[in-house]
KOLNULO-448105 format. One record per residue: x, y, z of N, C-alpha, C, O in turn. Coordinates in steps of 0.05 Angstrom, whole numbers, plus 5000, padded with zeros to 4 digits. Example, Ala and Ser with C-alpha at 12.3 -4.5 7.8 and 13.67 -1.06 7.14 Angstrom:
! KOLNULO-448105
526448865156524649105156526449345156528549345169 525749555142527349795143525850015157526850235161 
***
This chain:
! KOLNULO-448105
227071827491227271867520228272157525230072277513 227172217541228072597549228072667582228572517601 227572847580227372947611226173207609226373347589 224873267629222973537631225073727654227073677667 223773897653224474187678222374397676220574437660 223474537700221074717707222374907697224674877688 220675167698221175457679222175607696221075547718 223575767700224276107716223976247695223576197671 224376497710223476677693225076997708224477017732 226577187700228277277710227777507701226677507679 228377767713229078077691230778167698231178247721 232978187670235978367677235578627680233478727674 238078797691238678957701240079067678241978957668 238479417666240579527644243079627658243079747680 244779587646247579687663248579947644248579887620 249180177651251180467643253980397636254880177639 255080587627258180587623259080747655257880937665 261480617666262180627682264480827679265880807659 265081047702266981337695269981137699270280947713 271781297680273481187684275480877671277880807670 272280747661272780467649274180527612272380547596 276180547604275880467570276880837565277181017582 276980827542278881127532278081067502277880847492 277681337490276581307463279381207441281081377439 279680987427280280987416280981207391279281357382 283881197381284181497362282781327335281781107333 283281577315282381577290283881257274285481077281 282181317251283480997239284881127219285880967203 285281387213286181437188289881537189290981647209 290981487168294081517185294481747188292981907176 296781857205298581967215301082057217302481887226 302182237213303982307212306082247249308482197251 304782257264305582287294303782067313301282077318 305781887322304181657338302581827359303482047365 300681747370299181767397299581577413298881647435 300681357413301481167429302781297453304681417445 302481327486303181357509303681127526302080977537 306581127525308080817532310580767527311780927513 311580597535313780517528315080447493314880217485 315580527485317680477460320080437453321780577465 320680307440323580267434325680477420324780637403 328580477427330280707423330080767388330780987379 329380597373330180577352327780407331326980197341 326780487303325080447295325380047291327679957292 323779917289322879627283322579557254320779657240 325079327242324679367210322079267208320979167227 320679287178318479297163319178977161321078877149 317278867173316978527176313478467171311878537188 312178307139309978357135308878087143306478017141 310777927154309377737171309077787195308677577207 309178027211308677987236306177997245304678147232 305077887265302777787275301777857303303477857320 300177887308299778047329298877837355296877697354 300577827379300777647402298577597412296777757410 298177307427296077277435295777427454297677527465 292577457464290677577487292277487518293177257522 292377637530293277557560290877437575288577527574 291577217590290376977597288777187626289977337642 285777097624284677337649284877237677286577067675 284377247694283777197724282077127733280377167716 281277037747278076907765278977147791277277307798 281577147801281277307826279277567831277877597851 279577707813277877887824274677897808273578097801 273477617805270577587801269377517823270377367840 266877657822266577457850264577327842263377327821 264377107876263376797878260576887872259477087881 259376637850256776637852256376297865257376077863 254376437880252676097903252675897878251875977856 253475697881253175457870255275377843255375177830 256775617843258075557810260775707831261075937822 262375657849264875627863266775537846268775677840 266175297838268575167819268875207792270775097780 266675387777267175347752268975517744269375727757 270375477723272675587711272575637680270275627670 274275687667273475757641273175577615272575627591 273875347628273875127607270674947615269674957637 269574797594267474727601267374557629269574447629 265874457656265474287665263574097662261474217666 263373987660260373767656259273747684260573737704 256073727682254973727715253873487713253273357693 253573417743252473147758249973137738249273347726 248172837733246272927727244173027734245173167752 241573087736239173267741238273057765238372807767 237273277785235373117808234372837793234572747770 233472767812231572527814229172547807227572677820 228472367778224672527779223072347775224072127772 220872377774218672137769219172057743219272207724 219471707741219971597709217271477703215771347716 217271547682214371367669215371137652216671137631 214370967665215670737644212870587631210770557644 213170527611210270487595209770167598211369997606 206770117588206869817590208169647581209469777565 209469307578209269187558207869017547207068797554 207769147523205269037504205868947483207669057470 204568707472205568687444204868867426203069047426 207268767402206068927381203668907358204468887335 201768907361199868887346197568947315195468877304 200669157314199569337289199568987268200568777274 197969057240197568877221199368987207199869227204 200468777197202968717165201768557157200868347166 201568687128201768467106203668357088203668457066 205468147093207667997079207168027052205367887042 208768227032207868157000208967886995210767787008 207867796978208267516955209667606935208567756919 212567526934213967576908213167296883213267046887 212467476855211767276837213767236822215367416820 214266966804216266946792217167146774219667196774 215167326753215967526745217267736754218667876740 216967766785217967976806221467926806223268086803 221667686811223867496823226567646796228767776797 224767526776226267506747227567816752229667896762 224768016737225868296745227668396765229568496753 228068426790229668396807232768366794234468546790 232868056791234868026771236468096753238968096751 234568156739235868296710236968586713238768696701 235268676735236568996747238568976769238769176784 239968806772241968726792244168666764246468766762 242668466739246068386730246268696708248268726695 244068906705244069096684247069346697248569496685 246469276734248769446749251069336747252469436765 252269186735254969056730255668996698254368836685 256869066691257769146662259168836658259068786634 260168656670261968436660258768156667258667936656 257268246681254967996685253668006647254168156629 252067806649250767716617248667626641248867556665 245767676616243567626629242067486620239667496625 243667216598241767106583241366856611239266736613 243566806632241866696650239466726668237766566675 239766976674237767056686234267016678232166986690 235567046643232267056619232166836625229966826636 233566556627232666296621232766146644232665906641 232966266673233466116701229866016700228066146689 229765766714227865626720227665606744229565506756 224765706761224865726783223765526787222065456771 224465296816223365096831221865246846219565236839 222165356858220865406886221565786896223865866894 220065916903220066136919218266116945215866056947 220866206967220066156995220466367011222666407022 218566517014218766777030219466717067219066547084 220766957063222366997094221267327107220767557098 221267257120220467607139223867647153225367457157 224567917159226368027175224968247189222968347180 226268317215225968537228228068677237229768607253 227868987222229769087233228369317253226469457246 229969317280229669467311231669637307233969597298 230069977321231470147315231270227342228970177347 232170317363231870457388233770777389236170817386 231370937394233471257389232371337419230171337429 234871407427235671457458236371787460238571857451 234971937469235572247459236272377494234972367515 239272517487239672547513241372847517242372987500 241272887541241573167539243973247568243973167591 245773427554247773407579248673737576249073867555 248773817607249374127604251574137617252073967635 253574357609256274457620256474817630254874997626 258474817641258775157654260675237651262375057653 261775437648264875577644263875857649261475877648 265376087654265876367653265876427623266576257607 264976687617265376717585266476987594267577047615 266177137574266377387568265977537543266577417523 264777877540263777907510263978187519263478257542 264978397496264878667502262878807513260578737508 263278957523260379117537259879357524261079567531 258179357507256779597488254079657498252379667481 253379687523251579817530249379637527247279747522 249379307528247879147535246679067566247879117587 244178927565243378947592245278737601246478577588 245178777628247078667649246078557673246278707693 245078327676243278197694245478057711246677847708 245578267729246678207758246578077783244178017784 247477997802246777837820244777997845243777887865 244678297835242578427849239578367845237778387862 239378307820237178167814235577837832233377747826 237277707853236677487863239477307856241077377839 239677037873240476937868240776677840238576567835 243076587825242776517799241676207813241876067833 240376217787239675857785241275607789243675627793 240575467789241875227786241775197763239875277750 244375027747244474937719241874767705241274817682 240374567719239074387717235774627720233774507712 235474797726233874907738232175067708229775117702 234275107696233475387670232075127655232674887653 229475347645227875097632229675177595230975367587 228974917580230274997559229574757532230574547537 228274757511226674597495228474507462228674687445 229674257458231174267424229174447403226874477409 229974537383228374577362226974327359224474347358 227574177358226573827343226673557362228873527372 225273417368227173197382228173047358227473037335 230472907374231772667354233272887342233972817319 233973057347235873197330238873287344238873337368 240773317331242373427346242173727337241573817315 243273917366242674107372245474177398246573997410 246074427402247874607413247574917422248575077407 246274997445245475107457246775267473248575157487 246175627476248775757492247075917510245376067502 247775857536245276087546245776277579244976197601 246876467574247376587600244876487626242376497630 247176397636245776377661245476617677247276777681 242876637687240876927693242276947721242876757736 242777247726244677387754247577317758248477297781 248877277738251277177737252977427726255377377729 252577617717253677847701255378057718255278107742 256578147699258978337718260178557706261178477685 260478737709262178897687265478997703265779127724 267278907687269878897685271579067675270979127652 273579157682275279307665277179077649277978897663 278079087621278678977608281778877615283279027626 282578627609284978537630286978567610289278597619 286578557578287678507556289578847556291978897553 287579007560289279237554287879497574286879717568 288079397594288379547628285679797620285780027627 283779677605281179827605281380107588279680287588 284180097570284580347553282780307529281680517522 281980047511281580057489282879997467281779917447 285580027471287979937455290979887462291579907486 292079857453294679677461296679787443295879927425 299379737445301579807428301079597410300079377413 302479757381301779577357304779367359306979427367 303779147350305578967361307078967331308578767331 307179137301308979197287311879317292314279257290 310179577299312579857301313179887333314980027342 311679757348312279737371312079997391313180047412 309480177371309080417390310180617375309080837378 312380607355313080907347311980997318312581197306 309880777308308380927285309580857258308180867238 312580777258314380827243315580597235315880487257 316480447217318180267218321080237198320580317175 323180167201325080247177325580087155326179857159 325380187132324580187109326879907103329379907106 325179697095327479537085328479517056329579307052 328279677038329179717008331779857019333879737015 331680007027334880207036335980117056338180227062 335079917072335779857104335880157125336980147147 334380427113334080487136335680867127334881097131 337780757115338880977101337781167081339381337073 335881177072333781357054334781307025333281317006 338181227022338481216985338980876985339480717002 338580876955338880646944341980686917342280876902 343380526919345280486902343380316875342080106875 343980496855342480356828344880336804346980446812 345080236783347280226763346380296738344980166723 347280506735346380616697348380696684349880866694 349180566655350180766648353480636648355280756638 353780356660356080226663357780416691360180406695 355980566706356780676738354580696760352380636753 354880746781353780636799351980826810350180696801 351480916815348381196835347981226856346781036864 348281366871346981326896344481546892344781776885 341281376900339281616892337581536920338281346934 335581686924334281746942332381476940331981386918 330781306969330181086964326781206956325381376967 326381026931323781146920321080916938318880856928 321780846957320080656977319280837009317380757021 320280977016320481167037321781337030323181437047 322081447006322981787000325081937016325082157028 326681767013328881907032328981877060331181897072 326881827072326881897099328681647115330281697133 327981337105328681137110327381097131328280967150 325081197132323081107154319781027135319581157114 317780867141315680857130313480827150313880737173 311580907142309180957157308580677170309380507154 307880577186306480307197304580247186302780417190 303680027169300679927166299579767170297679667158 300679707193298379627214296279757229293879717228 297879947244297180267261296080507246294480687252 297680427222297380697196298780937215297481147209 299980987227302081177243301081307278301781497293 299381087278298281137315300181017325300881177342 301880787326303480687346302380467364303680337380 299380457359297380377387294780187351294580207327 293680027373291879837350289879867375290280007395 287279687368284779667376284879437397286479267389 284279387413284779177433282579027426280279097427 283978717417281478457403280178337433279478117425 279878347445278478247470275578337481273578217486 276578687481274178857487272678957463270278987463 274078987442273479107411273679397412271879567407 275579437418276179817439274679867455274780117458 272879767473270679837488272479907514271980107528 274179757520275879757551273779667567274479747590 271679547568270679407591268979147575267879157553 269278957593268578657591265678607606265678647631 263178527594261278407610262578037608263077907589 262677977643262177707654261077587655258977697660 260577287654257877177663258076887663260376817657 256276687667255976447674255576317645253076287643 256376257629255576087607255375737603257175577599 251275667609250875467602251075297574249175317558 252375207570251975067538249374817545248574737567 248674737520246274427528246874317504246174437483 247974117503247873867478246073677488245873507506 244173797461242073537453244173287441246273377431 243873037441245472867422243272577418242872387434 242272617395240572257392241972037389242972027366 242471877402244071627403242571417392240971297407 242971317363241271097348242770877353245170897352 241570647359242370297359240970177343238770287342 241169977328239969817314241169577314243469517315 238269397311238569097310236268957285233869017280 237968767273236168657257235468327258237368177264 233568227254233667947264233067817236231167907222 234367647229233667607201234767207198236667137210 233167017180233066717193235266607170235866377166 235966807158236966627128240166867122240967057136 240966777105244366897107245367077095247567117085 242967237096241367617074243967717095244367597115 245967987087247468157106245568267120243268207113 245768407138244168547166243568807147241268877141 246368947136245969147128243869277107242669497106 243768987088241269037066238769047082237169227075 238268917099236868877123235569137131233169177127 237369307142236769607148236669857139236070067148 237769757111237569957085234569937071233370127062 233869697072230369647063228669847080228869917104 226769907055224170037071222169867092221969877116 220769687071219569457093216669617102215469807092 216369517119213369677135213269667158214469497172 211769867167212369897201209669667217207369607217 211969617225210269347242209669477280207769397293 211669687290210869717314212469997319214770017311 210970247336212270447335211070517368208770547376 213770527381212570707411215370957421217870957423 212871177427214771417445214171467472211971537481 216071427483215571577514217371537528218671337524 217971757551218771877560221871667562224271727559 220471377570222571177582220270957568217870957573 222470707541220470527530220770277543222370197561 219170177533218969937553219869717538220769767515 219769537546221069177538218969157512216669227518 219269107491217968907474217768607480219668447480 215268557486214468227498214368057464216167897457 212968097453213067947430210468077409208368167416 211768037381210768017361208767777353208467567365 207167887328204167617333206567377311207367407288 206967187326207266957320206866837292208366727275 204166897293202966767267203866907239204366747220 204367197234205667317215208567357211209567417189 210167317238212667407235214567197247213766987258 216967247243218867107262219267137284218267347294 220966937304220967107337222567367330223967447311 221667467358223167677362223667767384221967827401 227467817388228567707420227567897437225768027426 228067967459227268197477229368367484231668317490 227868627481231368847486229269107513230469297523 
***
């Protein structure tokens, strides 16, 4: 079961770098002298190699503006109403008609069977099996019903992704679609599938909220001064060593005296790359549709004798009746004369 839609068809808008947006990030190689322009602290930050760099500052909706029909969406997924109302095709019901042929298991069959059931168990003996005497073999039919229900549900949120001089399909271009509106096809049916897809005239370009459209941010090690103090000396440049049955005071061979060490995080900028924009300092916006395909399988097995269900639907068997469309219909009945009943779903 699926659902159709119609196609649009859209052309974005290449968008420029904007004057003013983003600042070239410095060199990556170290430094003697931070470049960092900012606030810093009076005094160097000890050398801590777990420190970790803070999360992203949480962005704004205020200053995006409204696109027609997507008012409420926000940045976490919403799930939408489902799709208009459309013409359902619901198919006949018909029996199933295809021909089966019931094999005949022969006593030899029976036996074999057997012997490869007690050969999987190491404590069974199979001299019963060699010498069982069969009265009677009485064949039984089962049916196992499979119904795959394939369905499809779309959501919306705000995204965001650096802007490297990708096109930028704006709301100058027309107004955006409706969610239900973008046509959009699984690789496969029956499959599951996860789908990402800008919604067309939704785009924006932004100055970066993470780090005020510079490109980078204070390094959240050294805290801007490039530098951090040396924790072998605590800071003092010598180290007390013992040779000799007396004590030393020598220069610290970890920061060379200085009792300061380079940052390596920064490598001696003071300032890191801002993870949001990727140093770009500006943010393209936009409407992000996701679509989960998901096949929803049920099964039923009808079976007259006290076999588990499960062996039931683990068997191959033969296909006795197969229908696709759009929306299936009732199964009325199986031919009588070859099979068992079979209830109605």
């Amino acid at each position: 079961q699926h659902v159709t839609f119609s196609a649009m068809s859209y052309a974005p808008l290449t968008g420029g770098q904007q004057a003013g947006y983003g600042a070239a990030y410095p060199g990556q190689g170290p430094v003697d002298a931070p470049s960092f322009q900012g606030d810093t602290p009076g005094e160097d930050a000890a050398e801590n190699e777990n420190a970790q760099a803070p999360a992203s500052t949480a962005p704004s909706l205020d200053h995006v503006e409204a696109v027609a029909g997507y008012e409420g969406v926000g940045f976490n997924a919403g799930a939408l109403a489902p799709p208009p109302t459309y013409a359902q095709t619901v198919g006949q019901q018909t029996a199933a008609t295809q021909a089966v042929t019931v094999p005949r298991v022969t006593e030899q069959q029976a036996r074999e069977a057997l012997l490869d059931h007690v050969s999987q168990n190491c404590c069974y003996g199979k001299g019963a099996a060699q010498e069982l005497v069969f009265t009677s073999i009485e064949p039984s039919s089962a049916f196992h019903y499979t119904l795959e229900t394939y369905g499809e549900s779309r959501t919306t949120a705000w995204a965001m992704e650096p802007f490297i001089g990708q096109p930028l399909d704006t709301a100058m271009n027309g107004p955006a679609p409706k969610p239900w509106d973008i046509i959009a096809q699984p690789m496969a049916l029956f499959s599951n599938e996860t789908r990402h897809i800008e919604i067309p005239h939704t785009a924006s370009l932004k100055p970066c909220h993470n780090c005020f459209a510079r490109g980078y941010n204070r390094c959240y090690h050294c805290h801007g001064r490039g530098r951090v103090r040396c924790n072998s000396c605590g800071g003092s440049g010598h180290d007390w060593v013992h040779r000799d049955g007396q004590r030393h005071r020598e220069r610290c061979t970890w920061c060379h005296g200085s009792g300061r060490k380079r940052c390596y995080v920064c490598h001696g900028h003071g300032q890191v790359g801002c993870t949001v924009c990727d140093r770009q300092g500006q943010l393209k916006w936009f409407i992000r549709l996701t679509i989960t395909w998901q096949n929803h399988k049920s099964d039923h097995v009808v079976e007259r004798t006290s076999l588990p269900g499960e062996l039931i639907a683990g068997a191959q068997g033969q296909l006795a009746f197969r229908d696709e469309q759009i929306r299936v219909a009732q199964i009325l009945q199986l031919s009588r004369a070859q099979y068992a009943p079979v209830p109605h779903f």
